[in-house]
N, C-alpha and C positions, 0 to 999 in steps of 0.2 A: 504494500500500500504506500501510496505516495508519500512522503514527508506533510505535505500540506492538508490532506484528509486526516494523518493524525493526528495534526494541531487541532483541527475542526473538531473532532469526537473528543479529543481532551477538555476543551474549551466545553464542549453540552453536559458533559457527564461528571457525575462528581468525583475526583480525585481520592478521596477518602475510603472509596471501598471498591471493590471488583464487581463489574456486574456482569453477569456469563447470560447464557441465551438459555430460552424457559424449556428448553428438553435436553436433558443429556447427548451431550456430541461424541462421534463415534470416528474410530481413523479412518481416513478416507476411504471409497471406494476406486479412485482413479489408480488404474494400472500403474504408472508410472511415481507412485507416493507407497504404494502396497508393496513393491517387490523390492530386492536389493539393489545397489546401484549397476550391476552389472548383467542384472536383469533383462530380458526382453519388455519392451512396454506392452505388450499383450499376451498375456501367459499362451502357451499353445494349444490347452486344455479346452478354452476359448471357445465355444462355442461362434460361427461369422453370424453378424447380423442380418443376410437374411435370410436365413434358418429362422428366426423370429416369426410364428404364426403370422398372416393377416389375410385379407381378404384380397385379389389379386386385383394389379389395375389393368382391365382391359383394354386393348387398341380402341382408338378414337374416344370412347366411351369412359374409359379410367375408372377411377372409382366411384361415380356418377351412377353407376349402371347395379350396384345394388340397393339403391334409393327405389329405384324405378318400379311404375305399377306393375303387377303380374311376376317379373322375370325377376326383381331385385327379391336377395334374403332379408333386407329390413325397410321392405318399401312401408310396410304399418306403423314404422318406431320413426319419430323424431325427436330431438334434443336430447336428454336424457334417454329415453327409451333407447335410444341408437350405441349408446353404450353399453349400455345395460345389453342388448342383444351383444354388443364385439367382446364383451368378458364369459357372456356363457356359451358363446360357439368358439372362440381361440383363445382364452384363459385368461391369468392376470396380466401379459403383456402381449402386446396387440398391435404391429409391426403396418402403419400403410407407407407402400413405397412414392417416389416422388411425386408419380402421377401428373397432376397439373399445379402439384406448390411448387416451388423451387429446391426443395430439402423434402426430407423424409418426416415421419411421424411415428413416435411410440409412445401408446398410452399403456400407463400405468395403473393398475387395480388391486395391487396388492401394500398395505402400508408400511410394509417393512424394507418394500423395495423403494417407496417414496422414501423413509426416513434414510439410504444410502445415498439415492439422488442426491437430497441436502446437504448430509453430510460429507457429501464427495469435492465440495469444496471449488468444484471446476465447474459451475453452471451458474445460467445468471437470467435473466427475465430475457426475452428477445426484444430486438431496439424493432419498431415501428419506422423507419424513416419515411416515410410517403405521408404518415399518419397527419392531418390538419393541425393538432396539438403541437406535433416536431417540428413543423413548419414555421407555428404561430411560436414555439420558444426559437428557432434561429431567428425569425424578425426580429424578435425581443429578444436576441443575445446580448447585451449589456446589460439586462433587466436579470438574465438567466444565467451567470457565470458559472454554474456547476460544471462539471463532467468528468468522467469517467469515477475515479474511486473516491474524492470531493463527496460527490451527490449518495453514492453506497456509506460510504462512513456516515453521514448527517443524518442518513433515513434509521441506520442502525440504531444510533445513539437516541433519534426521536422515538422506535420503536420499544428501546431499552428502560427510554424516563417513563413513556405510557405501563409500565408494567411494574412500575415504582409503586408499595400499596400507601408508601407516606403520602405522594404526591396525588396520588389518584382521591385519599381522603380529602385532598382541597376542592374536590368538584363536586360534592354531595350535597350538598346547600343550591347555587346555581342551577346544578341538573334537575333537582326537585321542584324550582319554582319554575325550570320551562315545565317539566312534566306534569304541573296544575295547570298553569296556561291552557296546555295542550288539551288536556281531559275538559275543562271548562268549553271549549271552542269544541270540541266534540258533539260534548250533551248540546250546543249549539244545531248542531246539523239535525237533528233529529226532527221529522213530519209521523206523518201517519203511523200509529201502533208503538213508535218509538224506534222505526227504521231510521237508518243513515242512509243520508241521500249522497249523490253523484260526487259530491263535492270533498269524500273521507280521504282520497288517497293524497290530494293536492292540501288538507292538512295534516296530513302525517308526514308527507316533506317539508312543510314548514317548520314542523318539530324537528325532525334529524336535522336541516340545515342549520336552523337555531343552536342546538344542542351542540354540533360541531364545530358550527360559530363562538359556542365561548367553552371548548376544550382550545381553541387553537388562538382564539383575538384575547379570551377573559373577559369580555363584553358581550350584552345582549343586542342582536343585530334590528330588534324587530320584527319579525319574521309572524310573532303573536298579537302583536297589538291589535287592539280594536276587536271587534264583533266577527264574528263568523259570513260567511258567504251564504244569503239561503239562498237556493233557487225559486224562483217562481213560474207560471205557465209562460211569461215572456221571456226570461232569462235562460232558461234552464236547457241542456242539448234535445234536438228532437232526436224521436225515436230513430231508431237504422232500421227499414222495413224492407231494403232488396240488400241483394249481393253487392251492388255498387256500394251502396251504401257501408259495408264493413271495410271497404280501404281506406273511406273521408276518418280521418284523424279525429280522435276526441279533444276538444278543447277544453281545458282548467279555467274556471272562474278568471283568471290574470289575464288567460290568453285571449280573454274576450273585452277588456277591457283599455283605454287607449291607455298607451305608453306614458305620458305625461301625467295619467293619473294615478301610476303607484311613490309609491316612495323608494327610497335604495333597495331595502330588504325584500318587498315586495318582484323588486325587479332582477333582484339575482336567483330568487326560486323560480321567476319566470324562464329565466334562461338557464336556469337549472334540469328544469324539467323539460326544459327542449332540446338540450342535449343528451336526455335519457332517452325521451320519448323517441328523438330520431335516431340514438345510436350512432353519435358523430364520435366517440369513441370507439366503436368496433370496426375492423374491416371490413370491411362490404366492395364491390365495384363502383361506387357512387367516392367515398373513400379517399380510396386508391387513386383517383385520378383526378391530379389537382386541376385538371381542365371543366370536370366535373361542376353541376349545380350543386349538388350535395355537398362537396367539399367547399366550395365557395362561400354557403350556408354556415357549416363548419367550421369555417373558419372564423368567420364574422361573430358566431355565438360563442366560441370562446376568446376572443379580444373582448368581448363585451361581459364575460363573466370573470376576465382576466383585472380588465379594469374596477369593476363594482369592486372588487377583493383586496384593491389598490387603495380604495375608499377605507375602507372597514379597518382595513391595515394601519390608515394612518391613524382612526380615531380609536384603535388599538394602543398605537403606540402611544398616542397625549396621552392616554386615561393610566399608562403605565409610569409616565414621566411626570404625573400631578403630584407623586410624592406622597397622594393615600394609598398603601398596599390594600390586595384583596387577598385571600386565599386562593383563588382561581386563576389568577396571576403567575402562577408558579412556571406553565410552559413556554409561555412566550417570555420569560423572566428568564429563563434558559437560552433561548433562542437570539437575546439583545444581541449577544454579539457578532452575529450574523449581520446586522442591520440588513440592507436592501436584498439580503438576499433571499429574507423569511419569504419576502412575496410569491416566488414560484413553488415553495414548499407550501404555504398556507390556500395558496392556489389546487394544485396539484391533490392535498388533501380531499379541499370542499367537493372538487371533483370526482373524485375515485370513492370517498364515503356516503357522499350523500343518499345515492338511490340505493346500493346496499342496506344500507342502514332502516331505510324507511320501508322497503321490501320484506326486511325480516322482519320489521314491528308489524306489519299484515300479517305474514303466515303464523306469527305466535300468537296475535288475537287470534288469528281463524282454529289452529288448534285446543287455543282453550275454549273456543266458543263450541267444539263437538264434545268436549271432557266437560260437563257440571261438577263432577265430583272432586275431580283436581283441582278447579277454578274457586268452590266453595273452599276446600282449605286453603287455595291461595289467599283468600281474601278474607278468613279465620285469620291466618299469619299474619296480615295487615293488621286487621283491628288489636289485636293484643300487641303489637307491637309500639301501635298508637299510645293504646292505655297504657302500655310501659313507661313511653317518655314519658307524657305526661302525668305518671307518677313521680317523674325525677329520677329515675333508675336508669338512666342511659338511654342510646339508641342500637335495640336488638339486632340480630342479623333476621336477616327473612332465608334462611335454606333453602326451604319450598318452594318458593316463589323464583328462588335463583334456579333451584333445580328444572321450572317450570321453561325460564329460557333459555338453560343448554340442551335442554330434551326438543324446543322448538329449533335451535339452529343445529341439531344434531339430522332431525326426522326433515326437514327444507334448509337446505343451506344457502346461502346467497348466489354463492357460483359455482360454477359445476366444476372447476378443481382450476389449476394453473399450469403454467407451462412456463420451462426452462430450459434451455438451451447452453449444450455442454461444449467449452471450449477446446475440451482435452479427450483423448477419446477414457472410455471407465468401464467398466466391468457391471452386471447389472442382470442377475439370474440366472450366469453361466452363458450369459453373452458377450458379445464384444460391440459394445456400441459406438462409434467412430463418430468425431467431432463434427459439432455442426445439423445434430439432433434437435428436435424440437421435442421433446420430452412429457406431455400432458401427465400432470400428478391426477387422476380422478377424485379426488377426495369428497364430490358429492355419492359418489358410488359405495366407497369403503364404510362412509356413514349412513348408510342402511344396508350393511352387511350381515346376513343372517350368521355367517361366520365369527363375527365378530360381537355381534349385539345381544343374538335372541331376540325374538319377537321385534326385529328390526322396523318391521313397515309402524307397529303401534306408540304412542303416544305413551312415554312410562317415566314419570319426571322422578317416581322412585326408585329408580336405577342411578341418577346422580348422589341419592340421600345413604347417609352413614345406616340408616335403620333399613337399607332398602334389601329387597330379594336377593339372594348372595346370587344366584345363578346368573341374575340380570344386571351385576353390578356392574356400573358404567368402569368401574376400576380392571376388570376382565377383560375389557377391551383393549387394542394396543394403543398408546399414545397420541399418534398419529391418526388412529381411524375416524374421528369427527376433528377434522381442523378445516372450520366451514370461511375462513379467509385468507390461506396458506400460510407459508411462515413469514413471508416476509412483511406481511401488511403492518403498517406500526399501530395500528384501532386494536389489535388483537384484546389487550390487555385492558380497555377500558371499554368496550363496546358494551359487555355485560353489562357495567352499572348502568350504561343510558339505558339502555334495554328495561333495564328492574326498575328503575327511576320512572317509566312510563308505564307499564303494567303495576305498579303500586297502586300508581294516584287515579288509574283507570278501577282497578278490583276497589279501590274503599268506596267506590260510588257508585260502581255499576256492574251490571253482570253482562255478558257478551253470549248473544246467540247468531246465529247463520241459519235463517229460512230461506232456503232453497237448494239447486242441484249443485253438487261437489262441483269450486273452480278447476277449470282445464287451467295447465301448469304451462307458459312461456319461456321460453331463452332464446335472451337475447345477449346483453352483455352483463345481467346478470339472470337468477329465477325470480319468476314472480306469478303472483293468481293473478289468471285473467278478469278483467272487467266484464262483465258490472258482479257491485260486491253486494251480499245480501245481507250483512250485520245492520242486527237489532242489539241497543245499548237500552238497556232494562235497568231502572231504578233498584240500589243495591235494598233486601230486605233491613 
């Protein structure tokens, strides 16, 4: 690592103690670290790469042609499902050859061969260069001076403070009052029988934006103010009654409203959600080519989400430089000495957290709203926690209720795994994987592994609990088999509490149910239920 990325990680991290990475590290898996110096770099035992199971790519057609109606083996499986079929016809690794990418692909289904991946020391996220974002930070390369092992040390060290539990107790107070905000604007939305109308998903991203906005600024962006959005028969989307009809985009309460009439906060979950909604972060052919409308789009909505963030930043920093400290202050108190360069880090976050974030607060409502039972002692744990404090006896822990949102991002993971890319070739279940792999970790698959779980597909939040079913202990599992935002995401270590932060203040007041048909399940660039949502928010007994 360069001299000047470990100035950079000394400078974020406290000097005073060691801080090592939250799963035991293992010696590498690359050939050339494993064997002696006089070694061959590929044992000869070695299985070649493509001996590697997969599905063959045909002439003209390539791998295209097992999609296909009638003739393809997984024409009925997409997104998930399509894995799920490449693990139980060719195993846990799952070899497709270059076909029409430019490189190969091996997906990964097994967690012990993920945890060598990582550990092997020689792999790293693949760079996007074509991507609208790479583009919009070379415009802004003076805004953006990272690169190469710079920008790896600062994200490590930012991933390392977020799993600090001193530091992470500075955010419980703040996170608590977005997530009354949040639930108040909720019971807001509610018409007929005490359904939630059209308008639930576009405030639950106002909450994660919020929320991430003062893990990262220490400042409330706004994002809650004021009254809720109701729809009325003139405001509100009409129905979709043809086929045409289900391409026209749905539009969020923002997106219908003129531009001049939001405020800052307002305008950055606008274009928050237009870059989720259209997927200007994922590749697609629109993308890919900067001649492209889409990328032109693309581009335009992250300068503009680039800037808002420029905003926030600065009145970030005054509120840090007024000389009254906060508790919540603590990361970007970290972060000072970076100066100008927080901006593409604090940027880069709201982007890559936000729709995760606000995607898994859906699927955990939606699974506790099938559980009553679970949901009733969630919200038993609440109330006696309440009477606790305000007995003066401290502030309890909720297990339950924690157990309730690792069991939700165990059973719906935000993405369906990650992918790495090995510089060196490495060794990897008795094969020889040669550099320049794209690597997919599945780790939405390994987290509903009947292998590893029991009763995988079911909803079992006392499988996390010390009292829980020994058979179903989440502790039986390997380490690795629910890691629902791979390793390297720096949220890893404080997502929970937002999460519990907002299912608290949700269960002390309400019960959550779902009248209607099971959501059909999306991916895109991350999972999500499809629209329209059917939660009823029921006054707590």
């Amino acid at each position: 690592m360069a001299k000047s990325a470990i100035l950079l990680r000394q400078s974020l991290l406290p000097s005073r103690r060691h801080i090592t990475s939250s799963s035991p590290r293992r010696s590498s898996t690359s050939p050339q670290r494993m064997k002696p110096a006089g070694a061959p770099a590929v044992a000869v035992s070695l299985k070649p790469f493509s001996e590697i199971p997969g599905p063959i790519a045909l002439p003209m057609l390539r791998h295209s042609a097992h999609v296909l109606p009638r003739i393809g083996n997984f024409h009925h499986t997409v997104g998930l499902g399509l894995l799920e079929g490449l693990r139980d016809r060719y195993g846990d690794l799952v070899r497709l050859a270059k076909a029409s990418r430019t490189r190969p692909v091996l997906y990964v289904f097994d967690p012990e061969m993920m945890r060598e991946v990582y550990d092997s020391g020689v792999t790293e996220p693949p760079k996007w260069e074509r991507s609208p974002l790479n583009q919009h930070r070379k415009l802004n390369a003076s805004a953006c001076p990272f690169h190469g092992d710079e920008s790896k040390a600062v994200w490590v060290a930012i991933r390392a403070l977020l799993q600090d539990s001193t530091l992470l107790q500075h955010y419980n107070q703040v996170f608590d009052d977005i997530a009354a905000d949040a639930t108040r604007r909720l019971g807001e939305l509610r018409h007929a029988e005490n359904a939630l109308n059209e308008e639930l998903e576009t405030e639950v991203y106002r909450w994660a934006l919020e929320t991430i906005g003062a893990m990262v600024f220490s400042i409330r962006l706004g994002c809650l103010d004021g009254a809720a959005y109701v729809p009325t028969n003139k405001n509100s989307s009409p129905e979709k009654t043809s086929l045409e009809d289900d391409d026209m985009p749905e539009l969020c309460s923002l997106s219908k409203r003129k531009l001049e009439e939001l405020n800052k906060a307002e305008h950055l979950i606008r274009c928050t959600i237009e870059i989720a909604e259209s997927n200007y972060l994922v590749r697609s052919e629109g993308t890919l080519r900067t001649e492209s409308q889409v990328f032109n789009h693309a581009l335009k909505a992250i300068d503009n989400h680039y800037s808002l963030t420029e905003h926030f930043l600065g009145e970030a920093m005054s509120a840090l430089n007024s000389g009254v400290p906060r508790p919540e202050q603590a990361l970007i108190d970290r972060l000072r000495p970076l100066n100008g360069r927080i901006l593409p880090l604090a940027s880069d976050m709201l982007l890559a957290g936000t729709e995760p974030l606000a995607q898994t607060a859906l699927s955990i409502f939606y699974h506790l709203s099938l559980h009553p039972a679970q949901q009733q002692r969630a919200h038993d744990q609440v109330l006696w926690a309440a009477e606790t404090k305000l007995a003066g006896l401290g502030v309890p822990e909720l297990p339950y209720l924690s157990a309730c949102v690792k069991e939700g991002l165990r059973v719906h993971p935000a993405t369906g795994g990650v992918v790495r890319r090995n510089k060196e070739d490495i060794e990897l279940g008795g094969f020889e994987i040669p550099a320049g792999v794209d690597i997919v970790l599945a780790h939405c698959l390994t987290s509903k592994s009947e292998k590893q779980w029991g009763r995988a597909e079911a909803f079992i939040p006392d499988r996390w609990c010390q009292e829980g079913w020994e058979p179903l202990k989440a502790s039986k599992a390997h380490p690795l088999a629910s890691f629902p935002f791979g390793e390297s995401c720096p949220a890893t270590g404080i997502v929970g509490k937002m999460l519990e932060s907002l299912v608290t203040r949700v269960l002390d007041k309400y019960r959550l149910e779902w009248h209607g048909p099971p959501p059909k399940i999306t991916t895109s660039a991350v999972n999500k239920l499809q629209r329209p949502y059917y939660f009823v928010l029921q006054n707590a007994a």
